[in-house]
N, C-alpha and C positions, 0 to 999 in steps of 0.2 A: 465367326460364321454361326450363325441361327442353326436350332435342329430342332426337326418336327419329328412325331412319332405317328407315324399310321397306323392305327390298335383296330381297325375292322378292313375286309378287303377292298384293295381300290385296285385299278388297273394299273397295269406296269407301264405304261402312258403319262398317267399322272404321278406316279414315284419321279417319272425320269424329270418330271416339271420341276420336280422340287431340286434336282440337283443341278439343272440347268440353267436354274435363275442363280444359283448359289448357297443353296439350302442343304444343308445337313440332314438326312433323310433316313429314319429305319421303320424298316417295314416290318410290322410284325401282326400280322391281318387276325390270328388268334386271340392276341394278348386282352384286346376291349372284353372276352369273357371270363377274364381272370382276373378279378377284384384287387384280389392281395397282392397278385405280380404288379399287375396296376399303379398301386398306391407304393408298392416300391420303388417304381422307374419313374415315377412321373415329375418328380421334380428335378431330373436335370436335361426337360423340353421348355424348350419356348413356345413350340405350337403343337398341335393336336388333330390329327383328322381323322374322319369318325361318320360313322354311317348307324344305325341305329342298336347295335349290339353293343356298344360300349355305354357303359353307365356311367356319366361326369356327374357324380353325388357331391353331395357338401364336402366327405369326407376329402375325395378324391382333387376337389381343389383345394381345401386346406395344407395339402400334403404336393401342390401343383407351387413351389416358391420360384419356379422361372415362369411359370407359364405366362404369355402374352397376347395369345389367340387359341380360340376350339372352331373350328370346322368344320362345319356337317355335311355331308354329300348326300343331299336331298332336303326338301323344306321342313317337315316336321322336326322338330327341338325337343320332344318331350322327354328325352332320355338327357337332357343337360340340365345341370339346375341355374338357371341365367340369374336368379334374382344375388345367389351368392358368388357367382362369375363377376357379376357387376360392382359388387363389393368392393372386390380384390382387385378390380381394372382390368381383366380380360376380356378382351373383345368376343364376344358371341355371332360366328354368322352360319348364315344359310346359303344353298342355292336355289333360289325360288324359282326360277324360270327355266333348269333345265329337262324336268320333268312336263312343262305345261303342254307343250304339245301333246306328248302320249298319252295324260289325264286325259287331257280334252276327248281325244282319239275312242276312250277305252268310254268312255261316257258316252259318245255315240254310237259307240257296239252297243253296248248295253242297252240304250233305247231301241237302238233298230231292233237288236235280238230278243227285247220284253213285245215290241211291236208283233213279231212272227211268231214268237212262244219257238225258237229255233231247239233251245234248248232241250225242253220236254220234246219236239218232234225229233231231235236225234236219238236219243234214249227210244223213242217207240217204236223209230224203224229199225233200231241196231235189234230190237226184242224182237225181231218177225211180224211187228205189227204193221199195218198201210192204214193210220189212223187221220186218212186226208182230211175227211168233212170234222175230227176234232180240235184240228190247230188250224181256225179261224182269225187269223190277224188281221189288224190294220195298216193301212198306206199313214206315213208320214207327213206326206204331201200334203202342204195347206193345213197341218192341224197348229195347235198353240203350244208353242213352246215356252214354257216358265220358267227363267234361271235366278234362283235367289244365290247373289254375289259374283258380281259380273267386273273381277278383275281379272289376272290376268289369262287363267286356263276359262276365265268365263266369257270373256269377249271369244277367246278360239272358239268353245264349242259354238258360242251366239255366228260366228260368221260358217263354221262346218254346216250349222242347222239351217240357215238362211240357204245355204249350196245346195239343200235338200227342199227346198222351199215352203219353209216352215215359215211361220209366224211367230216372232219373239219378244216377249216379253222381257224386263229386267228388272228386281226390287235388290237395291243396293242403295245402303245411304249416303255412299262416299260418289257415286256417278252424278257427273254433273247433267243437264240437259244438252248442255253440247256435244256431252262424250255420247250420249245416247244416238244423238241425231250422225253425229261422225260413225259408230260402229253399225248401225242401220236397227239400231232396237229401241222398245216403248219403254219407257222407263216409267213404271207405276207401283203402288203400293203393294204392302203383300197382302192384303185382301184382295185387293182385285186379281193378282196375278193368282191366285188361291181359288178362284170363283171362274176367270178366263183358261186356266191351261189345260190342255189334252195331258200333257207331259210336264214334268218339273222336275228339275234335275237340280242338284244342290252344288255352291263350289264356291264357299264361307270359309274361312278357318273357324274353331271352338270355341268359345269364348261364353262369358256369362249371357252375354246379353246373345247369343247365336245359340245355348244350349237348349233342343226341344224347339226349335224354330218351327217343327213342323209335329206341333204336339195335337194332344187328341183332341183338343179347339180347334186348333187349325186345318186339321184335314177334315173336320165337320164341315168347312168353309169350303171343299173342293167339289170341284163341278164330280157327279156324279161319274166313277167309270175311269177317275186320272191314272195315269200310270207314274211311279215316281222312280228315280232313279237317284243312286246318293253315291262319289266317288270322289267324295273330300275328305271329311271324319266323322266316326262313330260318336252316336251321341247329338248331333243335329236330326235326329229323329228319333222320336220317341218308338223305340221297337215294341214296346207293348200295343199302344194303341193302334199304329201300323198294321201287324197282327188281325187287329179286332176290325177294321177296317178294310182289310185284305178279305176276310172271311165272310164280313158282311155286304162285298160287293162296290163299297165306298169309293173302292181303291181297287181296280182291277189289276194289275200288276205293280211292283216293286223289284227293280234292280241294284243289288247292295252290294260291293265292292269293300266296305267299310264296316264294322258293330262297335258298339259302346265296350264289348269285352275283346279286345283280342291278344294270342289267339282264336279265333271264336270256333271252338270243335264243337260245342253244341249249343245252339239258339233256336229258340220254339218257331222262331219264321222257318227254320231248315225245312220243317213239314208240310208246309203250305205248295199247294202247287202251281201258283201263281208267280214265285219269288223264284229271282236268279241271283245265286251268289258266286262271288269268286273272291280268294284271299290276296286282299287286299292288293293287287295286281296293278293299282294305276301309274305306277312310276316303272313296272318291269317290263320292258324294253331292254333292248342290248344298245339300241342308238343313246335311250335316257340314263342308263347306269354308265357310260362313256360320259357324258354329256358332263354328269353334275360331281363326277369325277376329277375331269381336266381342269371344272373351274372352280372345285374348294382348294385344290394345289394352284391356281395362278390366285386369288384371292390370300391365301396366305401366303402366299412367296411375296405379293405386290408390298402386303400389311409388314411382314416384318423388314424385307428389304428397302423399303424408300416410304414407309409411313402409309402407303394408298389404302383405304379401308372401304369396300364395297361389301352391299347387302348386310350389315351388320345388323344384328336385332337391339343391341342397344348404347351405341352410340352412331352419328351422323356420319355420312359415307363422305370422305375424302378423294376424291379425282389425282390420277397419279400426275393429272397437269396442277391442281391445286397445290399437293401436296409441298413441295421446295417452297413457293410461295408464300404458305399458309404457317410455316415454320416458324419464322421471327416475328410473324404478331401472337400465335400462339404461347412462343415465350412471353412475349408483350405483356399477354392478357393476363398471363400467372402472374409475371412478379404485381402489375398492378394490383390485383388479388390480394395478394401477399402483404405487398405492403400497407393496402387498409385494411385486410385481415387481423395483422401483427399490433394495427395504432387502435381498433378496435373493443371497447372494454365491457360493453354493454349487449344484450341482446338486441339479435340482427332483425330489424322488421323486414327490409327489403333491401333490392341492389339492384341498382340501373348501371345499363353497360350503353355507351353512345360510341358509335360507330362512323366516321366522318372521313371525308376526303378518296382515296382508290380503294382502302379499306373497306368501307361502308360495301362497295360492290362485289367482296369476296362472301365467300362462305362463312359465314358469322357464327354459324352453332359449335365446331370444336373452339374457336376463340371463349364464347359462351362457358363454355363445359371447362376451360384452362382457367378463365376471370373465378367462376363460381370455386374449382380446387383451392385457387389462390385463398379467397376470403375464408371457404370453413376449415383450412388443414389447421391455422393455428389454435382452432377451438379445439378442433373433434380429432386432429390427428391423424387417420385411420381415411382418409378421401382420398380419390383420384377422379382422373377424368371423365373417365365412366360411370365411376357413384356419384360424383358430383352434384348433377341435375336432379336426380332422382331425391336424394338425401335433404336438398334446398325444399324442394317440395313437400318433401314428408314433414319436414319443421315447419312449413307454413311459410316460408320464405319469399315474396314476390318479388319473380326476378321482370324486369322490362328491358327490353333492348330499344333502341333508335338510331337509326341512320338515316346519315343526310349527306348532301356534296361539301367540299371540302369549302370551308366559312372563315377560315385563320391562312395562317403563313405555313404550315404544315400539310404538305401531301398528304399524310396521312396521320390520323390520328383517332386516338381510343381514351375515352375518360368513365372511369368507375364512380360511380359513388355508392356509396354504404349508409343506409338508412335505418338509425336506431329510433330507440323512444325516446333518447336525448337531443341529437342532431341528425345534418348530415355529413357527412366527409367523402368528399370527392379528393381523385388524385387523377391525373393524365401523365399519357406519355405516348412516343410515335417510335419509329424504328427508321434508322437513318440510311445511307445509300452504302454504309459497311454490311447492313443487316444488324447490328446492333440495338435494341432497347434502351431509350430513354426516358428518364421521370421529367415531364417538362411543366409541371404543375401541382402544387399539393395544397390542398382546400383552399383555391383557388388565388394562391400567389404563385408567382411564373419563376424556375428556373430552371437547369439542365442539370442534371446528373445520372451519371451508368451507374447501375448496381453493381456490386458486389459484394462476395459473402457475408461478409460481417462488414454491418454498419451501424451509427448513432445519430437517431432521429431527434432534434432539439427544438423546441420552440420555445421563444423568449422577448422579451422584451426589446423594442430598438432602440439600443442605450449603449453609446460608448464607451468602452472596453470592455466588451462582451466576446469578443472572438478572442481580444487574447486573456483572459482570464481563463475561456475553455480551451483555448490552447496550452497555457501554462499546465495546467492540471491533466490534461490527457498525458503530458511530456512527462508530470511528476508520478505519473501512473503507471510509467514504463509501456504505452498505448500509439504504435506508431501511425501516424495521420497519411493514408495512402491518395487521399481528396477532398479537398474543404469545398460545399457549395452552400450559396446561399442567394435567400429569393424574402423578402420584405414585401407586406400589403402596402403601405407607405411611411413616410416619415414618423418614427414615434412611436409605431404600430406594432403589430405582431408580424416577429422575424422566423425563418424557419435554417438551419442547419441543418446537413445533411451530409455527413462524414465518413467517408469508409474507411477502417482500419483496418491494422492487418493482426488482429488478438480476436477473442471475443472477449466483453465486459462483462465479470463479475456484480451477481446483485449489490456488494458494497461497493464497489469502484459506482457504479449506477446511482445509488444514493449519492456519493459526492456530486457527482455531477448536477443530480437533483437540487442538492442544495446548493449549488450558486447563485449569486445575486443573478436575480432578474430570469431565471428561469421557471417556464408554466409547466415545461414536460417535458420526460426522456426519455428514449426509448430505445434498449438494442434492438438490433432488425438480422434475422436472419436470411440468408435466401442460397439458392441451391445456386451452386455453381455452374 
């Protein structure tokens, strides 16, 4: 039985998920702020759920040797470190969509109530003031609404502000023109959305190329008088300039839910009396803290109990219908991996993965990420599924995939090739109607053989008495033969063997073998059971 630790609070709801899927569950909602308890208990979970008080540092996964998933109950990650998660093959996810609604919600308070200036007129009347003719607002109705990053809390507010019958604008790179015309918004550039909006509301994640998206160039761009409103993250606005713009009339209000520092107990906007802040409030809901509760406990009950991996940040999301399915090619993909990984001697230029027959129509990227473990673990050691991709990349490694309908005698089938500065070396293989993996091809001579553990790769000359020559000597080797295959280009030609024993082979027993007449190459092969 799996056991997950819950080190920040979650609801006794989502505890109960974990132990009703079959999950081993302690709840210790403290523990995420105690470092040292921490890094003592943590290695005997397999999963982790986590709201933003628990700090998953390097440290705390080096010291993580079950861990197999982290969980967060809400979308920001910055308190996990993923790039060393990924390392190690820990699945990193989020819930991105239980909070969307209430963001969206709390971005149109904030507009509406920057509109009315509600804020400063409670404070005036609570003070015995009747300051009517000072809090001058405007109607919402028909002015331009600007939303830079219009996924998924940005299509919500885009449809709330249309309810309000606004005009809206979208600058996002990833919307298509269709998505625009489907959610009913103009999808333009950020100059013009910067030049057209009464209002601009922000709802990006951080990133290089998003930090200062609305810096002191860009708000020079804004029609005279915008109000802006920010309830994604600190840091897509430049709060200095903001500020100086605020002050100078540029920018008649600012509603900030978010700062580049937080805590943020003191920031020079506090003094402005234009600006309406609230701490960081767009996910606080009693609906959205239930919400993204319930689904980092079914998310990791799904991932550890039957493989299903939804909203992961960095590997491909698995369907709990994929999953059983997706099993035995994934094994597939590894050993193919493996085995041109292991016959491999030279640096890797690239590797194409062809996907053909029913296979071709499935989910191809954990396959992907299983082929790529297979080829770097016998170099680099230290890979998994998760690093995989990543690691191919950083080396420079171009991977290509292709798929097509099925062209051969094979429902299904998968062929790797490995692409050096010498050759190429392709190997295939399909998975039969046991579920089983087979090698039904190797640099492009046909035959059949299942892996196991330990085996001896041979290629040789087609010259008779070669099979029992290498048989005599495997015998005199004390080396028992648990499967002789064999597959020839044609008559004369180059033959290939492919033997499983039941030892592994000694570097000197290895050499014999090498030296046999008529032999080009040997190779023991190992593979996970």
């Amino acid at each position: 039985m799996p056991k997950v630790l819950v080190s920040d609070k979650l609801s006794p709801t989502a505890v109960q998920i974990f132990k009703d899927n079959g999950v081993e569950v302690d709840y210790l909602p403290d523990l995420g702020k105690d470092k040292e308890r921490l890094l003592e208990v943590i290695g005997q979970y397999d999963g982790l759920a986590i709201r933003s008080a628990t700090k998953v540092t390097e440290k705390v996964i080096a010291a993580a040797a079950n861990l197999k998933v982290i969980g967060r109950a809400g979308i920001g990650v910055d308190n996990v470190d993923i790039p060393n998660a990924t390392k190690k093959g820990i699945i990193v996810m989020n819930t991105p969509f239980g909070n969307s609604i209430t963001t969206a919600e709390h971005a149109i308070s904030m507009m509406l109530s920057l509109a009315r200036q509600i804020p400063e007129a409670d404070v005036s009347t609570r003070a015995g003031k009747w300051e009517k003719n000072r809090f001058m607002g405007v109607e919402v109705t028909n002015k331009t609404l600007g939303i830079i990053g219009c996924g998924n809390i940005g299509t919500i507010v885009a449809d709330r502000a249309q309810g309000l019958k606004m005009k809206v604008l979208a600058f996002d790179p990833f919307l298509s023109p269709e998505r625009a015309v489907e959610i009913g918004v103009e999808k333009v550039e950020l100059d013009e959305l910067l030049a057209r909006a009464d209002f601009i509301t922000l709802h990006t994640p951080l990133t290089e190329q998003t930090r200062n998206v609305l810096s002191a160039d860009a708000i020079a761009k804004t029609k005279k008088g915008v109000r802006i409103i920010n309830c994604a993250r600190g840091g897509l606005v430049d709060e200095a300039a903001l500020a100086e713009a605020l002050k100078s009339g540029q920018v008649a209000g600012a509603a900030l839910d978010v700062f580049l520092d937080e805590p943020a107990t003191d920031n020079p906007l506090f003094a402005l009396p234009n600006v309406i802040c609230t701490p960081h409030l767009g996910a606080s809901t009693t609906e959205a803290q239930e919400n993204v509760a319930l689904q980092v406990a079914e998310q990791i009950s799904a991932y550890l109990m039957t493989g299903e991996i939804t909203n992961a940040l960095n590997f491909p999301s698995i369907s709990a219908e994929e999953a059983p399915r997706l099993t035995p090619f994934v094994r597939l993909a590894e050993m193919l991996g493996s085995f041109a990984g292991q016959l491999t001697e030279t640096s890797i230029h690239g590797i194409r993965i062809e996907f053909e027959g029913n296979v071709a129509e499935m989910n191809t990227r954990p396959m992907v990420a299983a082929a790529l473990t297979g080829v770097l673990k016998p170099l680099l050691a230290d890979v998994n599924m998760v690093s995989a991709p990543q690691i191919a990349k950083e080396r420079g490694v171009q991977v290509e995939t292709v798929t097509r309908e099925q062209q051969g005698a094979y429902e299904n089938y998968i062929r790797l090739t490995v692409i050096t500065e010498r050759q190429e070396r392709g190997v295939a293989g399909t998975v039969f109607a046991n579920g089983k993996p087979r090698i039904i091809q190797v640099k492009g001579i046909n035959m059949e053989a299942e892996l196991s553990p330990s085996m001896l790769y041979v290629t040789n000359e087609d010259k008779p008495g070669h099979i029992g020559r290498l048989g005599t000597l495997l015998g005199d080797l004390g080396i028992n033969i648990a499967n002789f295959n064999l597959g020839r280009m044609d008559v004369g030609g180059d033959a290939i063997a492919l033997v499983s024993i039941d030892a592994e082979l000694t570097e000197e027993q290895l050499g014999r073998i090498v030296a046999l007449e008529g032999v080009k190459q040997a190779k023991a092969l190992k593979f996970n059971a």
